[in-house]
N, C-alpha and C positions, 0 to 999 in steps of 0.2 A: 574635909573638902578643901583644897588649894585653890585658889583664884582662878588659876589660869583653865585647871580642870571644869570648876563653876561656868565659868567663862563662857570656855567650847560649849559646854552643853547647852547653855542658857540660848544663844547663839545661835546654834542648828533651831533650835527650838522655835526660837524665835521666825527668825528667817525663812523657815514654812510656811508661814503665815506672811510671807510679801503681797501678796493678793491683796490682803485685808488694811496695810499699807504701804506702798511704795515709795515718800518722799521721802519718809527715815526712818533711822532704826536705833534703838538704844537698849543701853542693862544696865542693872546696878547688882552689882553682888557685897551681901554683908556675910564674910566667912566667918567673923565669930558663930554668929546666928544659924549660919548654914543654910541662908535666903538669898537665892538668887532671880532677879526679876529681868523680862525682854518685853521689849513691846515696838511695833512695826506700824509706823505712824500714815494717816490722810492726811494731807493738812487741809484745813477747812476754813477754820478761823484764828486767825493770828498765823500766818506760814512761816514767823522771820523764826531763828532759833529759841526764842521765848514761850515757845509753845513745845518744845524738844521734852522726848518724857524716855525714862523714867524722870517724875520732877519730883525733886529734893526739895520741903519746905527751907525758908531763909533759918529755921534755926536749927536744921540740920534731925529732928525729931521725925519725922514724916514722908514718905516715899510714897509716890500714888501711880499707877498704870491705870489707863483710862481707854475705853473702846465705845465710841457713841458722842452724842450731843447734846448739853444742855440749855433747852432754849433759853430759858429764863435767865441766863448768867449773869445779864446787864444787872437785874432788878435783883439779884443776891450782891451783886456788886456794891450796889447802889446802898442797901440795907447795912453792910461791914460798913459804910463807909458813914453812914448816920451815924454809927453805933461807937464811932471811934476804933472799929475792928477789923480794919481794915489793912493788909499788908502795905508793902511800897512796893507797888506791883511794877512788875516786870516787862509785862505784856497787856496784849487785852484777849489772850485765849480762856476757853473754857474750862481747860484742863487746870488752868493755874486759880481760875473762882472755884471750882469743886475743892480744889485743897485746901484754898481758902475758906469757905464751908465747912469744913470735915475738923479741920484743926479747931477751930472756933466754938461750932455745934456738938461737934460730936457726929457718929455714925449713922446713928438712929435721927437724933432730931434733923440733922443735913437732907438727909433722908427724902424725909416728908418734906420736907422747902424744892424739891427742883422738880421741874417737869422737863422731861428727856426720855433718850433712849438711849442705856447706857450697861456697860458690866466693867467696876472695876474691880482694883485691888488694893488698899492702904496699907504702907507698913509703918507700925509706929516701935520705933527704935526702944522708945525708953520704958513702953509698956513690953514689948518682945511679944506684938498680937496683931496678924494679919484681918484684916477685916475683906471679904468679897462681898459682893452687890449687885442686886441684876433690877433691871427698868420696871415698873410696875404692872406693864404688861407682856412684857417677855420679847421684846424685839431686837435683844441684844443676846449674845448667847454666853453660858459660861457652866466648862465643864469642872469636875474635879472629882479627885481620889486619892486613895494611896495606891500605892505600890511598892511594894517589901515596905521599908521604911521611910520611904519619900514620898511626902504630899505634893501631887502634880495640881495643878490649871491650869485655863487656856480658854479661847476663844474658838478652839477645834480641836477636834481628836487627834488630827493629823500630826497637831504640835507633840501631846503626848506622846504619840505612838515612837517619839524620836528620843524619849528618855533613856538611855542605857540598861533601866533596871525592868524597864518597858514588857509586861508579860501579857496575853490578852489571853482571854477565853469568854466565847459566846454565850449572854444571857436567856438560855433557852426559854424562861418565862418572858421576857422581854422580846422575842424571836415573836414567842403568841400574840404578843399586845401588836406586836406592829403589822405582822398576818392577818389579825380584826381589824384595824382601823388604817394600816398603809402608812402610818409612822409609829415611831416608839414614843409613846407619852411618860411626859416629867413626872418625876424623877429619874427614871433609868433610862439608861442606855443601853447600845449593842454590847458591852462588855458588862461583865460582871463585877459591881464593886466601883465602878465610874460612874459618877451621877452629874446631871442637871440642877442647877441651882434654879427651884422654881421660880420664878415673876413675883417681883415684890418682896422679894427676900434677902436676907443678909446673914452673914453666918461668919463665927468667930474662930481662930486656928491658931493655937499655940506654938511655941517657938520650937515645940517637938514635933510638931506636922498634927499635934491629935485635936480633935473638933471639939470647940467646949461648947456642947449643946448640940444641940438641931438646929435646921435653917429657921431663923424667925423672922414674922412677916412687919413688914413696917406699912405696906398698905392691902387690906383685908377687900377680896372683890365682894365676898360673904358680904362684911359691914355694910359694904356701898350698895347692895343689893338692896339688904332691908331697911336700910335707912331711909335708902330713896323711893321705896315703894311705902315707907313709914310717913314722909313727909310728898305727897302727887302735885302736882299740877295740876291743873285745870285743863281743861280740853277745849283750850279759847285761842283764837285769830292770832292774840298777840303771845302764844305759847313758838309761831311759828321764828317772829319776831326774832327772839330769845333764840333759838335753836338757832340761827341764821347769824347773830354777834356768836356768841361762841364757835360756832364753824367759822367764821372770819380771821378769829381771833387766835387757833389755832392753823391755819393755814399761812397766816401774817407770821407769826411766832417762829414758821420753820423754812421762810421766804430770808434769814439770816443767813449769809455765806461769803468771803472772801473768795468763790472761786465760781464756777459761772452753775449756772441753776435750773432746772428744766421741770419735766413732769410726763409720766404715763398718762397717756391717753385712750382709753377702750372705746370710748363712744357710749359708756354703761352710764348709770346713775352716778354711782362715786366718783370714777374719776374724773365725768365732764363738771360736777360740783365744785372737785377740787381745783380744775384746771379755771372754771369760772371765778371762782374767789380771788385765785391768783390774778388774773388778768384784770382783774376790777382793781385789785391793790398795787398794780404796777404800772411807772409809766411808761414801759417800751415792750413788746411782742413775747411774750412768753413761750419759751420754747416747749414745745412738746414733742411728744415719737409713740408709734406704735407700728404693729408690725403685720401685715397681712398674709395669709394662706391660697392656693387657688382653688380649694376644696373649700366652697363657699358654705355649707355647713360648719368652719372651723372660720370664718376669716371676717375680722369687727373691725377692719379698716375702711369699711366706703361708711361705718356708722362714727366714727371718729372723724373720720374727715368732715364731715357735717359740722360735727359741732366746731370743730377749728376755725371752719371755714365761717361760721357763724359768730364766735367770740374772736377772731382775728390772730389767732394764735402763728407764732411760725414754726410749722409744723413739716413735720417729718415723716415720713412711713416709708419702709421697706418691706417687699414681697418677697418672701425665704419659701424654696421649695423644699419638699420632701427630702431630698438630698442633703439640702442646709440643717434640716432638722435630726436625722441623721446620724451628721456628724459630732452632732453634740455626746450623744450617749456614750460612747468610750468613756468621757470624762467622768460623766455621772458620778459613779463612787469614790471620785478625787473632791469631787465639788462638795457633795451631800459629806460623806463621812461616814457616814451609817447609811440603811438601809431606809430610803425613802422613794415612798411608790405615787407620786402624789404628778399624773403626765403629765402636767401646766408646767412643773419645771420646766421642759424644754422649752414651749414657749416665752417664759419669764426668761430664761439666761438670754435667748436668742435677743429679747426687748433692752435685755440690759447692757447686751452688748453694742447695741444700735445705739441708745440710748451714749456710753460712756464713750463715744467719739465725741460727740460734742459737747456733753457737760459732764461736770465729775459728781452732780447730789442730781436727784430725781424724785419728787412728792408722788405719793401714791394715792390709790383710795382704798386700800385694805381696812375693814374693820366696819364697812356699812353695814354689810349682810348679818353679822352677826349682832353688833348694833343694835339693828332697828329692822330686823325682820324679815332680811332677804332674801333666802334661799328658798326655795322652790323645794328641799323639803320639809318645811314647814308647815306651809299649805298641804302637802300632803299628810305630811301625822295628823294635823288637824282634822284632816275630812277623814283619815281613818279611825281617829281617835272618838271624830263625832257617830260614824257609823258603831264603833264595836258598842259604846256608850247605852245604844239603844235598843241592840237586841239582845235579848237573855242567854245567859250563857250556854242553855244548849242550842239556841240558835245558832250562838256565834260559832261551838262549835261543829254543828252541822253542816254550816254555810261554806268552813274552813275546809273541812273533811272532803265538801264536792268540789270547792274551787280549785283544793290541790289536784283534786281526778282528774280535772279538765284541762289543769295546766301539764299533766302527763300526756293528754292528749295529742294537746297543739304540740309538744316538743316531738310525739310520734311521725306526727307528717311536717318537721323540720323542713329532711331532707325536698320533698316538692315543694312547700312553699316557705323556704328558710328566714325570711327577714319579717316576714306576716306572723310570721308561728313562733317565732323566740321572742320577740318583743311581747305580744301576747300572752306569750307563758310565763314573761319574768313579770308581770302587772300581775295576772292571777298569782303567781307565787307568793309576791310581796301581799297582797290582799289578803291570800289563806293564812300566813302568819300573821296580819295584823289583828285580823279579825278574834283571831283564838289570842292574843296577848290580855293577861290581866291585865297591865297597864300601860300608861304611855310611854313608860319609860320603856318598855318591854319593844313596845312599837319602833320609838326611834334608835332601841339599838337593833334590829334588826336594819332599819333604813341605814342608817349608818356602818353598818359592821364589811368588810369586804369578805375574807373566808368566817362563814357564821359557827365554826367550831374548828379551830387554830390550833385545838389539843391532839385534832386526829390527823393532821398535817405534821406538826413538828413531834420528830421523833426525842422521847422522852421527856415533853416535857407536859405539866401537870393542866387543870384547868384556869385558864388566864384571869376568866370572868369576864366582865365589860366594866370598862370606865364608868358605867352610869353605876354598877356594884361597888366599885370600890373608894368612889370618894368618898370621904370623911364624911364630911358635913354639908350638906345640900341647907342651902339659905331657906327662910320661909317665902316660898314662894307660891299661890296658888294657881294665878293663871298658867296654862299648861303652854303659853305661845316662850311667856317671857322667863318657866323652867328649861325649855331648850334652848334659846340664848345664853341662858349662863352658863351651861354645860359646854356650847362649842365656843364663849367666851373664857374659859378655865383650860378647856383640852386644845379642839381642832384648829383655833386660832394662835395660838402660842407656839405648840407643835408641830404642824403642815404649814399654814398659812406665811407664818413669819419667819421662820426656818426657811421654808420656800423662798422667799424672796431675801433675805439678809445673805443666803448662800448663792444663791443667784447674781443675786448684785454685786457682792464684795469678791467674788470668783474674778471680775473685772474690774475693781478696784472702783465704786460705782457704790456712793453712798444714797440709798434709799431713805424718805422719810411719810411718816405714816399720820398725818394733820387728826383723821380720825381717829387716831387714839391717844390724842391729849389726855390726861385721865381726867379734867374739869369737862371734859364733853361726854365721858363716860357714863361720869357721877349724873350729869343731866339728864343722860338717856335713861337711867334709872329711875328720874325722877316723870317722866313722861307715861303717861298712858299708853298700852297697850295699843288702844286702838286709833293712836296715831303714828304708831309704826305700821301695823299691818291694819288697813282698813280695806275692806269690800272685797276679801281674798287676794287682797297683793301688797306685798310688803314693801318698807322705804316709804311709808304714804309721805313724814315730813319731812324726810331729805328730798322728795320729788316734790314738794311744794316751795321749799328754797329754793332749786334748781331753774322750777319753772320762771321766777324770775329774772333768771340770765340765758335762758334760753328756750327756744318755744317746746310747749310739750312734743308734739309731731315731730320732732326732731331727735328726742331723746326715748319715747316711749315706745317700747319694743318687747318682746320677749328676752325671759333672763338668760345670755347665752355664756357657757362657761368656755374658759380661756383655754381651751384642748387642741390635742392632737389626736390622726387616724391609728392611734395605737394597734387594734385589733387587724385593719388593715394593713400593717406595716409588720407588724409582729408575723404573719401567712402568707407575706411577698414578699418585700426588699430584706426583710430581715429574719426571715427564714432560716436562712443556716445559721445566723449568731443564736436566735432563738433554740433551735436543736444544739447547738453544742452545750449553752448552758441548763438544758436538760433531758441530757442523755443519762438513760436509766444508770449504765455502770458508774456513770461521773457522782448521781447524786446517792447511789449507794455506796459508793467508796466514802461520799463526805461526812453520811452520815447523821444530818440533821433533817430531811425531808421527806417523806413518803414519795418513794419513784411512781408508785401505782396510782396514787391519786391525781399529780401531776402530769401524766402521759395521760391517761384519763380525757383529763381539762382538756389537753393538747388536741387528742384527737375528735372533742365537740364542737372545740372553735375549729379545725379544718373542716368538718365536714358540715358547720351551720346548724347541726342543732342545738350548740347554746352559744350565747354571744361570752365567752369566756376572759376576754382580754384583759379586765382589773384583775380577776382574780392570778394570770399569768402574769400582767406585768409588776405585782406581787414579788412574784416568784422569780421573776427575772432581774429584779434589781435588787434581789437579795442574792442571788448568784452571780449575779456580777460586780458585788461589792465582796463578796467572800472569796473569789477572784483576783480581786483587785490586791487584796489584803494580805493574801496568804493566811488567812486564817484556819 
């Protein structure tokens, strides 16, 4: 490898990835080594050239690329500098304390000292051993593989896909996973042989490209599970207290930025907490933005305007029609990368494009629900979990056997009374499988699953299983509320959730920050009772009692509404013919990865109302417009 060839490629490589930064761009290539590094910068903190990466430690051993933020950098700063070990620093970015860190501590112990959100990459010259690293709950993204004999990463597939040696072929069992749950869960991805570095991991690569070892984890969500169900809390007034500094404390921690600072606003529980916290810790108007629908079923802007108007925020909202939203989907498979079915996307890019007119970082509330209780289905496994509980199994399955009859019923007279009859029929459905599930695991992956058998969809490939089958090691956990948290705390929050917005946001150059997932507020939700997350059948009880002190309940307390769009309406109107072109029976049998006959199927139950089909199509439609996209 020559310089100049390095170079080029590192280069395109890079530079794909402008979205993710646009005030600069840099490389370093080492041709002895045969390592070449790009990286495409936000500036955030420290903007003058002291903060320019790739950055070269001062004694020339050490090369770091860095994507994310670390809150703490002041107090690692501060620690070198006790310690006598401290550089004659440059600047005051963060990027230049993590090397500092890294060189001092080491990989692993640096590690566990910062809280951030972060993936980078360290090359230490004199050892010839790249080190990668990703945030401890996964809110930064970082691919990697080989290819022929070149070990790729990156922040996006996109970057790879521009390697010269660049070969792709579709992970057909990975195809299954994301057809169950509507993205592909870490470790794999849509290619075969390209993986995900899971959260809280770090992983070591020789100067030949070959892995020495497996990822190894440096912060265990497992430990923190049982530790802190090992050591409880009390279920006392001043528990509220305690939740309430730490939520401060975290919000304050990512309120750091040399460049102007704002916040999503829903009008929900999370975000108005977070937008309230902010506003208590600062002394001038905190901006905030959200985004309205006129399909008042989809649209949490007169509920956000409330609390703005209540905590004094200066606030923003924009009304996007049908058309505005729209237009987003072309991009889809540009933004995502892979195949992700999860419709809040459009909402979220739309938010984040609002949003990056005025400020370049934007705090979020991601991370309550799963947290501390909040989904609505929760409360539903629960009460099926408690009904299956009580009747004896041939009850349960008797009761199963007629509720599915009935639910064939209601889908029979669809067609006269279609919105009465399919709602209907998909409660009894979901009841006749809860009912008959040995357990609850059984229960919520059927709640959770979108196509409930992905093997008879995707041609060739074998059975996927479920998430809740295949992970390793399930913590001790007994309560059956706070085994589902850690399940969409390991899978659907790392993979949908964060994915969701990190690609959303950075798509417009629009750094997101997620206060709820400090991991000291995580380890504490662990250490909290059950039944102060979810009390009296609604979850969040103690984020809505910190809440309540900045803002009146009547004002925040509503039903849980999710961040959507009229998908099923839009997929049988406005988008009708994009809808049929990407599946038309000859197309998807030419391609050869999907059942034509199952898919037209679907197609023609959602046209005619007897079943509401639209997740399971829009599925199938963002995996065909990303294979589209792709040329795959």
């Amino acid at each position: 490898m020559c310089y100049e060839e390095a170079a080029r490629t590192i280069g395109s490589m890079r530079d794909r990835l402008q979205h993710r930064g646009p005030d600069d761009a840099g490389l370093y290539v080492d041709v002895d080594a045969g390592l070449a590094l790009g990286q495409r910068r936000l500036s955030i903190i420290d903007l003058s050239s002291a903060g320019h990466q790739p950055m070269v430690s001062a004694c020339g051993r050490y090369v770091l690329v860095f994507n994310g933020e670390i809150y703490n950098h002041r107090a690692i700063r501060d620690e070198l500098q006790r310690r006598g070990q401290a550089p004659a620093w440059r600047g005051h970015s963060d990027t230049e304390t993590l090397l500092a860190a890294l060189m001092t501590w080491g990989a692993r112990d640096a590690l566990e000292r910062l809280n951030g959100m972060f993936a980078f990459a360290l090359w230490d010259r004199e050892e010839r051993v790249l080190w990668l690293a990703r945030d401890r709950m996964g809110e930064k993204p970082l691919y990697y593989g080989r290819v022929g004999r070149t070990f790729l990463f990156g922040s996006e597939l996109k970057a790879l896909r521009l390697h010269p040696c660049w070969q792709s072929e579709v992970d057909r069992e990975a195809l299954c996973q994301y057809f169950r749950h509507g993205y592909i869960p870490s470790p794999r991805t849509i290619y075969r042989g390209i993986l995900k570095l899971p959260a809280g991991c770090y992983l070591e690569v020789c100067d030949s490209g070959r892995l020495v070892g497996l990822p190894r984890t440096y912060w265990d969500i497992h430990a923190v599970v049982e530790a802190g169900l090992l050591s409880p809390l009390d279920d006392k007034p001043e528990l509220i207290d305690l939740l309430e500094t730490a939520l401060r404390e975290a919000v304050v921690s990512r309120m750091e930025a040399d460049v102007p600072l704002g916040a999503f606003l829903s009008g929900g529980v999370d975000s108005s907490l977070v937008v309230a916290l902010m506003q208590a810790a600062s002394s001038q108007r905190v901006r905030t933005f959200t985004i309205g629908f006129r399909e008042a079923a989809y649209d949490e802007a007169p509920h956000a305007r409330r609390v703005a108007q209540h905590l004094g925020t200066d606030h923003t909202e924009l009304y996007v029609t049908s058309e505005d939203a729209l237009k987003v989907i072309p991009n889809i498979p540009a933004i995502w990368d892979e195949p992700f079915a999860d419709p809040s996307q459009i909402p979220t890019f739309l938010l984040s494009a609002l949003t990056r007119r005025h400020v370049t970082i934007s705090l979020s509330g991601d991370g309550g629900d799963e947290l501390f209780g909040g989904y609505d289905r929760y409360r539903i496994a629960l009460q099926l979990d408690a009904c299956r509980r009580w009747m004896p199994t041939v009850a349960r399955a008797a009761t199963g056997y007629v509720t599915a009859g009935l639910s064939r019923v209601l889908e029979g007279i669809a067609p006269v009374h279609p919105r009465l009859a399919t709602r209907a029929a998909t409660y009894l459905r979901s009841g006749a499988d809860a009912v008959r599930a040995p357990t609850i695991e059984c229960v919520y992956k059927d709640l959770i699953s979108h196509w409930k058998a992905p093997e008879r969809l995707v041609i060739g490939a074998g059975e996927p299983g479920s998430l809740l089958d295949q992970l390793e090691m399930w913590p001790d956990v007994n309560h059956t509320l706070e085994r589902l948290m850690w399940f969409d705390q390991v899978t659907y929050l790392p993979d949908d959730i964060l994915v969701k917005v990190d690609r959303a946001s950075m798509a417009v150059s629009l750094e997101s920050r997620a206060p709820l997932l400090d991991h000291r507020l995580v380890e504490l939700s662990w250490r909290m009772p059950a039944s102060v997350k979810f009390r009296d059948g609604v979850g969040k009880w103690a984020l809505k009692q910190v809440l309540y002190r900045y803002v009146p309940e009547d004002i925040v307390e509503r039903p849980k509404q999710g961040f959507g769009v009229p998908i099923g309406t839009w997929i049988a109107g406005p988008m009708r013919e994009w809808t049929e072109s990407l599946i038309d029976e000859s197309l998807l049998r030419n391609q050869g990865f999907l059942r034509p006959d199952l898919i037209r199927q679907m197609w023609h139950e959602h046209l005619t109302g007897i079943r509401d089909r639209q997740f399971y199509l829009w599925d199938v439609l963002m995996f065909q417009a990303w294979l589209e996209a792709n040329g795959s």
